[in-house]
C-alpha positions in Angstrom: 7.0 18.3 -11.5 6.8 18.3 -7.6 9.9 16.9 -6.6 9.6 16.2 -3.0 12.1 16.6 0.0 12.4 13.3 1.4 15.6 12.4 2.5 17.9 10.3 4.3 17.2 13.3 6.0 13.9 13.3 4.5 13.1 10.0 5.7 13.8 11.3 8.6 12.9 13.6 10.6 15.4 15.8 9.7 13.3 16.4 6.6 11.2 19.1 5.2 9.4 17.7 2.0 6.0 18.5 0.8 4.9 15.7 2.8 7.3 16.7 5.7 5.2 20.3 6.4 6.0 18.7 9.9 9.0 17.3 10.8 8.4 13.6 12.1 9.4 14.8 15.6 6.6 17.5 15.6 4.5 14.8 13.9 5.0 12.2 17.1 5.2 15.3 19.6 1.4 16.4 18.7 0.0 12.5 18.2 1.6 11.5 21.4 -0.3 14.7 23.3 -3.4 13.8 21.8 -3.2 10.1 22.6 -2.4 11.0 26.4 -5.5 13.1 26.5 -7.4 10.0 25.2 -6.1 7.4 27.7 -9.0 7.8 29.5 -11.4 7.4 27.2 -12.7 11.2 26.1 -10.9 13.6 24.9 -11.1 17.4 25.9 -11.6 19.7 22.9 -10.8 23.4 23.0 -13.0 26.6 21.7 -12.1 29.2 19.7 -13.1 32.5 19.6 -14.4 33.1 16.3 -14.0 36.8 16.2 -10.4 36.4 17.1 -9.5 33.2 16.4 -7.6 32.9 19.3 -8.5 29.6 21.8 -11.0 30.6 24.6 -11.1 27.7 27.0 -12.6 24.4 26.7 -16.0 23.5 24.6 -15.9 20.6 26.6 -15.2 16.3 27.2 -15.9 13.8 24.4 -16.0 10.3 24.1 -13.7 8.3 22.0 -14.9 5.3 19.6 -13.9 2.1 22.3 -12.4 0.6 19.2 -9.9 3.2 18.8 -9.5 3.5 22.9 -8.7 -0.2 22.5 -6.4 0.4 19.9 -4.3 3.1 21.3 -3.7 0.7 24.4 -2.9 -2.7 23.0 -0.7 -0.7 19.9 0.4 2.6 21.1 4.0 1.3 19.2 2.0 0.9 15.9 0.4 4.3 16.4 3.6 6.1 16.9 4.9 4.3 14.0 1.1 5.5 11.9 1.9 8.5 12.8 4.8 8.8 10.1 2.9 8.0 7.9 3.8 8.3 4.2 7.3 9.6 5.5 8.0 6.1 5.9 5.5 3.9 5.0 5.6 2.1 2.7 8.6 3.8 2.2 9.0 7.5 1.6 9.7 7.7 -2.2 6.2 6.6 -2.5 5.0 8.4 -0.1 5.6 11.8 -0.5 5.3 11.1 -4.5 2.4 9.2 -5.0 0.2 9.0 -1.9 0.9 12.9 -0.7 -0.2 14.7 -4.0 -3.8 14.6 -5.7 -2.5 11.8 -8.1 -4.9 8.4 -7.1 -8.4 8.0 -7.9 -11.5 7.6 -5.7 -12.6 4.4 -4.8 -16.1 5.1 -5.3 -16.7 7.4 -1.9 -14.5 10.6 -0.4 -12.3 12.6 -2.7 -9.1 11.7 -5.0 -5.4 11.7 -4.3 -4.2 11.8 -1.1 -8.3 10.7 0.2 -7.8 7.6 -1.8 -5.6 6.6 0.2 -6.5 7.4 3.7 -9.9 6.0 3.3 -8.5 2.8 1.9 -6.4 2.3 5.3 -8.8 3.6 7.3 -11.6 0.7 5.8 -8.6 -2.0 5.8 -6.9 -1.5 8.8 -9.6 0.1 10.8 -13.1 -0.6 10.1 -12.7 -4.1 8.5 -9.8 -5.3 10.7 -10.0 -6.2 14.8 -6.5 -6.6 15.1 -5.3 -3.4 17.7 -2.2 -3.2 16.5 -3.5 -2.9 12.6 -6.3 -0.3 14.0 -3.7 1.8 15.4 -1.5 1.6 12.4 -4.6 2.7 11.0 -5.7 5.5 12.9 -1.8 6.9 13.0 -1.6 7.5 9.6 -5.0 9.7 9.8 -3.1 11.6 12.3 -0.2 12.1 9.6 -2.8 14.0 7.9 -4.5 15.9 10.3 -1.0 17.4 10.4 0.1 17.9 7.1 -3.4 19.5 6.4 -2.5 22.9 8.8 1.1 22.5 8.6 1.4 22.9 4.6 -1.2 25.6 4.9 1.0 27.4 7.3 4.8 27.0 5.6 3.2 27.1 2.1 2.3 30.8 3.0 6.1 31.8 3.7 7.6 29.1 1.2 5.3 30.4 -1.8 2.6 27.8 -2.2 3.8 24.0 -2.4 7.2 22.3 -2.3 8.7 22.6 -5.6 12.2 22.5 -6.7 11.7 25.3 -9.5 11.8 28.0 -8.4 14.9 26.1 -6.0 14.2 29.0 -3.5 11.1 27.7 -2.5 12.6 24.0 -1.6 15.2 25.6 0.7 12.7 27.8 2.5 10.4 24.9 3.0 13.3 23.4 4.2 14.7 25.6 6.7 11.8 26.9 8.0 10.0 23.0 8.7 13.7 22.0 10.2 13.8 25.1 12.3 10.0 24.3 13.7 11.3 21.3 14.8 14.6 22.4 16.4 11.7 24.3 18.6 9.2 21.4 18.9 9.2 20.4 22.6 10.6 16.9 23.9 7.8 14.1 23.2 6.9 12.5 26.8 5.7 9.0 26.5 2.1 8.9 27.0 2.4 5.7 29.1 4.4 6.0 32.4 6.5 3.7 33.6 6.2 3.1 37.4 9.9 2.3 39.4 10.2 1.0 43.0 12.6 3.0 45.2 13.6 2.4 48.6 14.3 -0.7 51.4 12.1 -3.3 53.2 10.9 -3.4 56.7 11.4 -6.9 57.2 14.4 -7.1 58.8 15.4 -10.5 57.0 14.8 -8.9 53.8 17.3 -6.1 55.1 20.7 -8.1 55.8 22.4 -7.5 52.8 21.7 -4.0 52.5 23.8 -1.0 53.8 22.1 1.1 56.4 21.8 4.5 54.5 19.6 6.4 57.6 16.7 6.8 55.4 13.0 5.2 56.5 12.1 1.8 55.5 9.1 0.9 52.7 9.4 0.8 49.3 8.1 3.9 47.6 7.3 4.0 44.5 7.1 7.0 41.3 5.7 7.4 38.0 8.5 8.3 35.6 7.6 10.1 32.7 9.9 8.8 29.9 11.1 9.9 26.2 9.7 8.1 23.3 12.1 6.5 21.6 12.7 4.2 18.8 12.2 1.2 21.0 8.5 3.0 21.7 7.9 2.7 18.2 7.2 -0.8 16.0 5.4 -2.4 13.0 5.0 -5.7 14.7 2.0 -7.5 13.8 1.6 -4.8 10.9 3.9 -5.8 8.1 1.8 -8.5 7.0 -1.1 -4.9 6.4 1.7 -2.8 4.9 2.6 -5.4 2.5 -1.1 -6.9 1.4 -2.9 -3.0 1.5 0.1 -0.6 0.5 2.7 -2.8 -1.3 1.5 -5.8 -3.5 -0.2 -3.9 -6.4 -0.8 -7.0 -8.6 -3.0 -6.7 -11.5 -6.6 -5.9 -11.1 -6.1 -4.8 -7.8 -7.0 -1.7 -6.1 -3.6 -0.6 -5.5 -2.7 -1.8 -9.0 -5.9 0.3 -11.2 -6.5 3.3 -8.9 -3.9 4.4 -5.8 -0.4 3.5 -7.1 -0.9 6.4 -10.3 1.2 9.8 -11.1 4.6 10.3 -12.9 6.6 9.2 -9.7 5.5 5.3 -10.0 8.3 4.6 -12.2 10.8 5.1 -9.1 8.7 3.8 -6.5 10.2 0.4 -5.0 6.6 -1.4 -4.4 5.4 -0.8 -8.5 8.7 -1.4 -9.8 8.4 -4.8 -8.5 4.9 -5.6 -8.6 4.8 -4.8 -12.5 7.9 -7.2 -12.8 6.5 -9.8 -10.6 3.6 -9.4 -13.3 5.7 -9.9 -16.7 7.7 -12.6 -14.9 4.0 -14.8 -14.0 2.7 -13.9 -17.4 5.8 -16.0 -18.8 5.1 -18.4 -16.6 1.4 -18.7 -17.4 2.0 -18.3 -20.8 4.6 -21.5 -20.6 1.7 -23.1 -18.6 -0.9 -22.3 -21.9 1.4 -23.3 -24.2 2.4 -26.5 -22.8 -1.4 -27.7 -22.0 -2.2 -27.6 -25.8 0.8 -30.5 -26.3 0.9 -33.9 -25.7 3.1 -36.9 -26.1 6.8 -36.3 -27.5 6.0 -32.7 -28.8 4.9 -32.3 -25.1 8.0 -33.6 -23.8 10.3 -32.0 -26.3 8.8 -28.7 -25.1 9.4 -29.1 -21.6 13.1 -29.9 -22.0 13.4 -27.0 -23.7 11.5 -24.5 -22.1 10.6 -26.2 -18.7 14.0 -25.1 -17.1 13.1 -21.4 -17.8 9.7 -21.8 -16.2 10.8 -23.4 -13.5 13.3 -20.3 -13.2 10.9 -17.9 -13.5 8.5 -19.6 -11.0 11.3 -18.8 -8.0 12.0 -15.2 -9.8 8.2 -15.0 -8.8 8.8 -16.2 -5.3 11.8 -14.2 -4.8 10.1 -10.9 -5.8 7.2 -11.9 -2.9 9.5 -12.4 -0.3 11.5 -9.2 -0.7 7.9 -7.1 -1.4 7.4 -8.5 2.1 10.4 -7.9 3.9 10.0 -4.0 2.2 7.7 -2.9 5.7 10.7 -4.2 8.0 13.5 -1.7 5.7 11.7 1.0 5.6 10.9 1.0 9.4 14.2 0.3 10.2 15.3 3.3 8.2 12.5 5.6 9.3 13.9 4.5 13.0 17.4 5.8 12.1 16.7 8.8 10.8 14.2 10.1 13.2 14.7 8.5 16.9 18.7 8.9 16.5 19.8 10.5 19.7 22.5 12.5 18.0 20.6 13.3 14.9 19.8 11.2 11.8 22.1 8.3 11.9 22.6 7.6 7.9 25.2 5.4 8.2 22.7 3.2 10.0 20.0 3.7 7.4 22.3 3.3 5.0 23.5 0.2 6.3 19.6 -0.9 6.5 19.6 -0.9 3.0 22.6 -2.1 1.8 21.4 -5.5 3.3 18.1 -5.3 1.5 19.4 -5.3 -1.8 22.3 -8.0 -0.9 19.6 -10.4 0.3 16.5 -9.8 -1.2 16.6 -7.1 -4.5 19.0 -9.0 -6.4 17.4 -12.1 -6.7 14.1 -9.8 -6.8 15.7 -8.5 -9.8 16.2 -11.5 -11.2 20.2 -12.1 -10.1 20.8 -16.4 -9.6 20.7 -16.7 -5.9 24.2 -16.3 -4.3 25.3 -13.5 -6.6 25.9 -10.4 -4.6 26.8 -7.6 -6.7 25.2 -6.0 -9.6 26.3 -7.2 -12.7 25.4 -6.3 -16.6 23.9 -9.9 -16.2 21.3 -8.6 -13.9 20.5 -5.5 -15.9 20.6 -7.4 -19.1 17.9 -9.5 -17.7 15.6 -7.2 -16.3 15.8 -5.3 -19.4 14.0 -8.1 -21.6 11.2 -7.5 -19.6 10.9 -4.2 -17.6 11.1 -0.8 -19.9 14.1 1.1 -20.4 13.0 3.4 -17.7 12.5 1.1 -15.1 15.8 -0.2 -16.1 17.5 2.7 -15.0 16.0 3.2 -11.9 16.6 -0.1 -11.0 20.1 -0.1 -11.4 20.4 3.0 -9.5 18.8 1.5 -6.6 20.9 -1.6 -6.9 24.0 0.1 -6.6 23.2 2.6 -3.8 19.9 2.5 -2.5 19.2 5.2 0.0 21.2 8.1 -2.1 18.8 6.8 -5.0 15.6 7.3 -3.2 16.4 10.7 -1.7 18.0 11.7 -5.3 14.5 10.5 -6.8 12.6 12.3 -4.9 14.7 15.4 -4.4 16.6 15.8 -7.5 19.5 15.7 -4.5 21.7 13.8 -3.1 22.1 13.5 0.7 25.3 15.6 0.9 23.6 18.5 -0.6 20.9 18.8 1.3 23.0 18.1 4.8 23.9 21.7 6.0 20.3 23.1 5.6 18.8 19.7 7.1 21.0 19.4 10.3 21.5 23.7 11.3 18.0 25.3 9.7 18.6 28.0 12.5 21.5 28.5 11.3 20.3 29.3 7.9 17.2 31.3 8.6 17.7 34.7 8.4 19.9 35.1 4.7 17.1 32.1 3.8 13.7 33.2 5.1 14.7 36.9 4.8 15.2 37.3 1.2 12.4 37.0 -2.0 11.8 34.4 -4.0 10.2 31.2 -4.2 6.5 31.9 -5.5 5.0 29.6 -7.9 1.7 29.0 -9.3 0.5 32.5 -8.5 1.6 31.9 -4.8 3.8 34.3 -3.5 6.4 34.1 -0.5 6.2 36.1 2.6 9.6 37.0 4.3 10.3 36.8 8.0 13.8 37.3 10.2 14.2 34.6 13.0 13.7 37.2 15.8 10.5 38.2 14.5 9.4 34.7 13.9 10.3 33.6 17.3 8.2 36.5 19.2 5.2 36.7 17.1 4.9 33.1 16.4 6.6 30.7 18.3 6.0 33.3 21.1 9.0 32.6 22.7 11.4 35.3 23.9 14.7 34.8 21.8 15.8 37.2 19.2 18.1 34.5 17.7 18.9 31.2 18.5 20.9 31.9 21.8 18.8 29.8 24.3 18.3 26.7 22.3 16.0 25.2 25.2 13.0 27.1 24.6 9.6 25.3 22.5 6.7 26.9 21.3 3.7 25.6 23.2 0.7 24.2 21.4 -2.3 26.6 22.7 -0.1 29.5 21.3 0.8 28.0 17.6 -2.1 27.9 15.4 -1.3 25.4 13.4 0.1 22.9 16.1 -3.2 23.8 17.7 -5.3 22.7 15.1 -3.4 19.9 14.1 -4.0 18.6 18.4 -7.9 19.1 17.7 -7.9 17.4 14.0 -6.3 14.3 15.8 -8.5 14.4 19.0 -11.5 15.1 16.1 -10.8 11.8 14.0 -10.9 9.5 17.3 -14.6 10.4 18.5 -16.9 8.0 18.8 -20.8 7.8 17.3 -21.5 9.4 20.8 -18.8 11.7 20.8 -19.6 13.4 17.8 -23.3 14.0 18.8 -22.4 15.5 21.4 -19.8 17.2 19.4 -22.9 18.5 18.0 -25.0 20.1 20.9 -21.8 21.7 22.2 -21.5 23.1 19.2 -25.2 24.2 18.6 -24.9 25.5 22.2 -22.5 27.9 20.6 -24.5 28.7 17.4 -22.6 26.9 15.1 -25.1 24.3 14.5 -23.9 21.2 12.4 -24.4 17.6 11.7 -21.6 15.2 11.8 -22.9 12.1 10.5 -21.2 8.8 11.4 -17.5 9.1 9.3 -14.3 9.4 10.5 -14.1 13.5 10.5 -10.5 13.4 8.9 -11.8 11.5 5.6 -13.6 12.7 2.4 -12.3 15.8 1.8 -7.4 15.8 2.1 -7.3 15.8 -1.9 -3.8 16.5 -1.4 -1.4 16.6 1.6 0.9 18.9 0.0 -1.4 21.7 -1.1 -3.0 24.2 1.7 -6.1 25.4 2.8 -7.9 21.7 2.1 -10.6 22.5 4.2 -12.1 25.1 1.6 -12.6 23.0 -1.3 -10.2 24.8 -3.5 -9.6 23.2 -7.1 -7.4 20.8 -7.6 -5.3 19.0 -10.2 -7.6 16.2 -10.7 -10.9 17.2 -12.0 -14.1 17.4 -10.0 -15.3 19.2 -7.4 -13.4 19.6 -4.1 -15.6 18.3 -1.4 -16.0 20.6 1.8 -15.3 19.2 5.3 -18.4 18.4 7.3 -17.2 20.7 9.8 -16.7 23.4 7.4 -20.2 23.4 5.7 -22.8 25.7 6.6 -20.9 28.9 6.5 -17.9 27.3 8.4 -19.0 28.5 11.6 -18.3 25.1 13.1 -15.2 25.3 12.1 -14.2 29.0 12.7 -15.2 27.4 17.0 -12.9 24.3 16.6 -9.8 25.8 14.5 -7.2 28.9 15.5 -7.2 31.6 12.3 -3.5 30.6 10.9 -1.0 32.2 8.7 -1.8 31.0 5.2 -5.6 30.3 5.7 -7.9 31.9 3.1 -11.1 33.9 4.7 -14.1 31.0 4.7 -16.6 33.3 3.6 -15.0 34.0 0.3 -15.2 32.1 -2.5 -12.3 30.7 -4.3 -12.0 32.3 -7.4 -12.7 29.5 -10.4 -9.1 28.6 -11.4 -8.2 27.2 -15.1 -8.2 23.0 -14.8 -4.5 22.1 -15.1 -5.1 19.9 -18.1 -8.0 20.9 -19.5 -9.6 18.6 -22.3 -8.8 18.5 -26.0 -11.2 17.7 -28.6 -10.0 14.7 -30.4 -8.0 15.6 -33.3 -9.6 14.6 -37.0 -7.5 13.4 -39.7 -6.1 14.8 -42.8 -9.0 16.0 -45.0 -9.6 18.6 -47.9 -9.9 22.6 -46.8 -12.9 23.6 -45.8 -14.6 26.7 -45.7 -15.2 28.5 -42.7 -18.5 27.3 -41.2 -21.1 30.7 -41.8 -21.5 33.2 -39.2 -24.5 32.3 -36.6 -25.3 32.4 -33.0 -25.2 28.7 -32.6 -23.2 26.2 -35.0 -25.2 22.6 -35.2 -23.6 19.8 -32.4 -21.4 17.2 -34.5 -23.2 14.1 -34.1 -21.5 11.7 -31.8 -18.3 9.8 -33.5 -18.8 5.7 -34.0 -17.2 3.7 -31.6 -13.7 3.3 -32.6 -12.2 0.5 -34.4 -9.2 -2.0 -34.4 -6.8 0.4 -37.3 -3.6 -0.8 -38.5 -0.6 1.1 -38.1 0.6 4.5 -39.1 -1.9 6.8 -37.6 -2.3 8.8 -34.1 -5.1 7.9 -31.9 -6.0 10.1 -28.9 -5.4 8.7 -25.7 -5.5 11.6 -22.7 -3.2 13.8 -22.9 -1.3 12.0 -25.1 -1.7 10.3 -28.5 -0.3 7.2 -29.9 0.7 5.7 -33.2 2.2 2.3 -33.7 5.4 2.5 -36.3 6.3 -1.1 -36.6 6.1 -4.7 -35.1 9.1 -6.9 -35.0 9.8 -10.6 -34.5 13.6 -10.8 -34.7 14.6 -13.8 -35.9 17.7 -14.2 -33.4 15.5 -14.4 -30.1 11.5 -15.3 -29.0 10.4 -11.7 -28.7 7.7 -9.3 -30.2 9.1 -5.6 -30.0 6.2 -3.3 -30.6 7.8 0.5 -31.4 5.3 3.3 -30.7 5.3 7.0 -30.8 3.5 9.2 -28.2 2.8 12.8 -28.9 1.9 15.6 -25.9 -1.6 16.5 -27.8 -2.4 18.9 -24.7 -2.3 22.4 -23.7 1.0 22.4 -21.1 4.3 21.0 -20.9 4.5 17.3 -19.2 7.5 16.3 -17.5 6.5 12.6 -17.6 3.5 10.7 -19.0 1.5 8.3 -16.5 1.4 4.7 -17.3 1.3 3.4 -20.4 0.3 0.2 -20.5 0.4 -1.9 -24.0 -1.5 -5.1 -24.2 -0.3 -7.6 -26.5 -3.1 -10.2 -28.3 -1.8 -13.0 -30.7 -3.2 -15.8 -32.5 -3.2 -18.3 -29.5 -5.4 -16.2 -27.5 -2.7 -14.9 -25.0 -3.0 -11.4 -23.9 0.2 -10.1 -22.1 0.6 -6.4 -20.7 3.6 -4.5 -20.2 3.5 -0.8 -18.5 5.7 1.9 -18.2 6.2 5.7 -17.7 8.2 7.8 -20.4 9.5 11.4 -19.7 11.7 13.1 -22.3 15.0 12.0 -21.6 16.9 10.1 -18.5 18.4 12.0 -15.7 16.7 14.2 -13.1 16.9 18.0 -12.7 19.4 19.3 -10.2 18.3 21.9 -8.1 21.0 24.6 -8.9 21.6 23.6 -12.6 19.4 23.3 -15.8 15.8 23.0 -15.9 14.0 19.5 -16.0 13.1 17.9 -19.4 9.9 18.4 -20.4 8.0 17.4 -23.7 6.2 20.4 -24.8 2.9 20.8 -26.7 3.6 18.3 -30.2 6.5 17.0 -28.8 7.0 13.2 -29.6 8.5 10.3 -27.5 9.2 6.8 -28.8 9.1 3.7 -26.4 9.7 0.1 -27.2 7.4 -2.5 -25.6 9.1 -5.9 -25.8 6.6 -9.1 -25.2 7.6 -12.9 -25.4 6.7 -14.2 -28.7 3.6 -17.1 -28.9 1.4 -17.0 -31.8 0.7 -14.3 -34.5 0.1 -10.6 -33.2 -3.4 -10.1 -33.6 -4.1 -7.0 -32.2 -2.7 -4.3 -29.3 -4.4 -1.8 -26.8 -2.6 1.1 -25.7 -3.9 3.0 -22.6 -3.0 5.8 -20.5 -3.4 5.5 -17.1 -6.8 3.1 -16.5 -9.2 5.6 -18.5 -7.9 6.2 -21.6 -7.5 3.3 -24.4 -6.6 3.1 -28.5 -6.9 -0.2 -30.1 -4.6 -1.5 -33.1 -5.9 -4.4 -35.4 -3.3 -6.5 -37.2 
């Protein structure tokens, strides 16, 4: 499982996570450069030397789309707070969990996972929205990628391939070496001066009450080049976006069937709620059915009974909207402590930030009577009718202390543990970066001491961390290079890529760009390196190449700086092993057979019939999992269906957690209800010194319990994993 650093610190940026390869300073440092360059409408692109790969001057001016040029100067706040990204929004649990990793499915153009989502903000806060401030909101979170693309390539390489907390090594050296990049990122200048007035009047009237100092009248005045800080960045005008694109996954929507997927959903704030809002309106709709099919006394007799509980559940609704709103405005707030804080991240602040969202909005969203403002088994007891027991759990950890809950669920830490290598990474790098270990996947880690590191990469002259004042500079570092030219890249315009193109033909490197955004189609994963070579990934399919790296890459080799970690473009990857590969559908129980005889090709097995409602007792293949049903039970002592299933791991490789399973319940009056949840072998999460994580190996078998408000007769259920796999149940 890819646990992910994202932290109090990690929300900050203090953090190193998978999806913090830069730190948010570095993040805002290179977006801000690139946004100066582009005040004036083009933007000047560097060359490379291809034989080198060392920068060799400019390639020249280019324009940059008016729409994003618009953009960048009525919501230069929203882009700074774009440029975070999925370290904050919509808040970093799901971010560096669910949108950073190859987990969420295509929407029908550009690649899976971490593509999914970029072109789905890109096309709603971009190309289908004329709001500025959306558009920059937009086009910020592209730049999040154009960073995490070089800058995971480039720690990967020393770390030993992607952020992982087993082997633990690898987590602390992702972790000191992104922190100690940022200790050395150079101050972010505000890419908007501010002008002052300095000086005295001429007129002497003017001049009464002010003393004589000797100096020449006339008011002079200076541009002051100022900081960013927190007040630079804001999500006004953008919550609304966050909210209706990134947070409210209701059923049948986008976010609901194809970008909220992976193992982490079952910890993630947004789905947590958005599948309880769901059970909580199917009651309510359900009530709704029930009562339209009465009339007269029977009518009325039902709605004393059960209208008080509707009416109950329709505020529970309401409640759960209101907080999934106000979710934009927390996580900002915390992303503002943790990485504008002048003396370093301020958790007590964040801390503070969420405190107050769960005392005014997450009790009542967990279902709580309004006025209540503790968490009490009454809450729990609640939610637990309706949510599965592992949502349960989650939910109850948030409740009681939200921030330490989301960095422990993403980290498998807490806040205190991660402290010392967060706040001193110099501190920490020579015993951290200087010793073995942390290779996974076939990746192996490359060892460094911080003198070495600062003189042939940073290229600054420090043998330790004695003169604490000097920063790399961004011709010199590869990947903070090509990170400037990815974000200068994605902001061209029609014309600006065309002539993106002759300047490059005029250097032999002959390419056409067509008319997408250049940072979309091809960032399967934020996380994983070298995304520009369409390596394999964990969904299936094939990678697709950047346009700039087609033809031979030579494009590319004239826009990009050769960087640690980069695989050669000329060599193909080697074909890897898929990291689920398919299973052929297990048959039943049947006589022995004799071994088919010997010959060069055995006959195909015609095609299977289309399967069929079965009763109970038997495994069906789902994905990688299979299903049986082992009972149905109406208790007599409440209005509930509990549906018992077993799941078993039917493929090839241990699972730490299964996706969603969703189980559709179909009774006699014609209502369908759905309930969804993830299952993983047993509660808890790993620590990153201790045992290893729980993981269901190969014929391993979980059991769930699905509980459903009772209606008519069951009739029938559908068990599916994730939104392409399905096994039906006829009763």
């Amino acid at each position: 499982m890819r646990a992910h650093v994202l932290a109090g610190a990690a929300l900050s940026l203090v953090l190193a996570g998978p999806a913090l390869a830069w730190k948010p300073k570095t993040h805002v440092y290179l977006a801000e450069e690139a946004m100066r360059d582009a005040l004036d409408g083009k933007v000047t692109l560097g060359v490379v030397d291809p034989q080198t790969g060392e920068p060799a001057g400019a390639l020249g001016a280019f324009e940059v789309d008016p729409k994003a040029l618009a953009a960048l100067k009525g919501g230069a706040k929203q882009f700074r707070a774009g440029v975070l990204g999925p370290d904050a929004y919509p808040d970093i649990l799901t971010g560096q969990q669910i949108i950073h990793p190859d987990e969420s499915a295509p929407g029908g153009v550009g690649a899976s996972g971490s593509d999914a989502w970029l072109n789905w903000i890109h096309r709603k806060g971009f190309v289908e929205s004329d709001d500025a401030k959306v558009n920059a909101f937009a086009l910020g979170y592209l730049t999040h990628a154009a960073g995490d693309v070089f800058a995971h390539t480039y720690v990967n390489h020393y770390a030993g391939g992607e952020f992982t907390l087993d082997p633990a090594m690898n987590a602390v050296k992702h972790l000191t070496l992104e922190g100690y990049i940022g200790e050395r990122t150079p101050r972010t200048v505000n890419a908007f001066s501010t002008r002052i007035a300095s000086g005295r009047p001429c007129d002497r009237r003017k001049q009464d009450d002010l003393p004589d100092d000797g100096t020449p009248c006339g008011i002079r005045y200076e541009n002051v080049h100022l900081p960013v800080t927190s007040q630079d960045t804001s999500i006004a005008g953008v919550e609304e976006f966050i909210w209706r694109e990134m947070i409210d996954a209701r059923p049948g929507s986008e976010l609901a069937t194809r970008l909220y997927r992976g193992e982490a959903t079952g910890r993630s704030v947004p789905w947590i709620f958005s599948q309880l809002r769901t059970r909580v309106q199917a009651r309510v709709e359900a009530y709704e059915a029930r009562r339209a099919t009465l009339s007269g006394l029977e009518r009325a007799a039902f709605e004393a009974a059960s209208g008080p509980g509707a009416a109950y559940d329709r505020a529970w609704v309401e409640d759960i909207d209101r907080g999934l709103k106000a979710w934009p405005a927390v996580s900002h707030e915390v992303a503002k402590s943790l990485v504008f804080a002048d003396a370093g991240a301020d958790l007590d602040r964040a801390e503070t930030a969420m405190g107050l969202y769960v005392r005014d909005h997450m009790l009542s969203m967990a279902g709580a009577p309004d006025g209540v403002v503790q968490v009490s088994a009454a809450v729990i007891e609640t939610v637990s009718k309706l949510m599965p027991e592992v949502f349960v759990g989650v939910l109850e950890e948030i409740l009681r202390a939200p921030l330490n809950a989301a960095v422990e669920g993403a980290t498998g830490q807490t806040l205190d543990k991660w402290s010392d290598y967060l706040s001193r990474p110099h501190a920490h790098f020579d015993d951290v970066m200087g010793q073995g270990g942390g290779g996974h996947g076939g990746a192996q880690a490359h060892t460094v001491n911080l003198a070495d590191f600062n003189r042939e990469q940073l290229k600054i002259d420090d043998a330790g961390y004695g003169n604490s004042a000097l920063r790399w500079e961004t011709e010199r570092f590869a990947p903070a290079f090509n990170t400037l030219q990815m974000t200068k890249l994605l902001l061209l315009s029609d014309q600006g890529r065309r002539d993106l193109e002759k300047a490059l033909a005029g250097r032999g490197a002959a390419v056409a760009l067509g008319s997408d955004n250049l940072m979309l189609g091809w960032v399967r994963s934020m996380d994983a390196g070298n995304q520009w070579q369409a390596l394999p990934s964990k969904q299936p399919g094939a990678s697709p190449l950047p346009t700039l790296a087609q033809a031979g890459g030579a494009a590319w080799r004239r826009l990009f700086m050769r960087q640690l970690g980069e695989a050669p473009m000329d060599q193909e990857p080697e074909p890897q092993t898929p990291e689920e590969p398919q299973q052929p559908e297990p048959s039943p129980p049947q006589e022995p057979q004799a071994p088919p005889p010997q010959q060069p090709a055995p006959p195909q097995r015609p095609e299977p019939p289309p399967p069929r409602p079965d009763p109970t007792g038997a495994f069906k293949r789902l994905g990688a999992w299979s299903v049986r049903i082992d009972r149905v039970e109406r208790p007599a002592d409440d209005r509930l269906v509990h549906v018992y299933l077993t799941l078993r791991n039917d493929s090839s490789r241990r699972l730490l957690q299964t996706q969603d399973i969703s189980v559709v319940h179909r009774d006699s009056l014609g209502i369908s209800v759905e309930n969804s949840q993830s299952l993983k072998p047993q509660s808890g999460r790993p620590e990153l010194f201790g045992a290893p994580q729980p993981v269901a190996l190969p014929g391993r078998e979980l059991r769930a319990k699905f509980v459903f408000d009772r209606n008519g007769v069951t009739t029938g259920i559908t068990v599916r994993e994730g939104v392409e796999h399905s096994a039906e149940f006829g009763f």
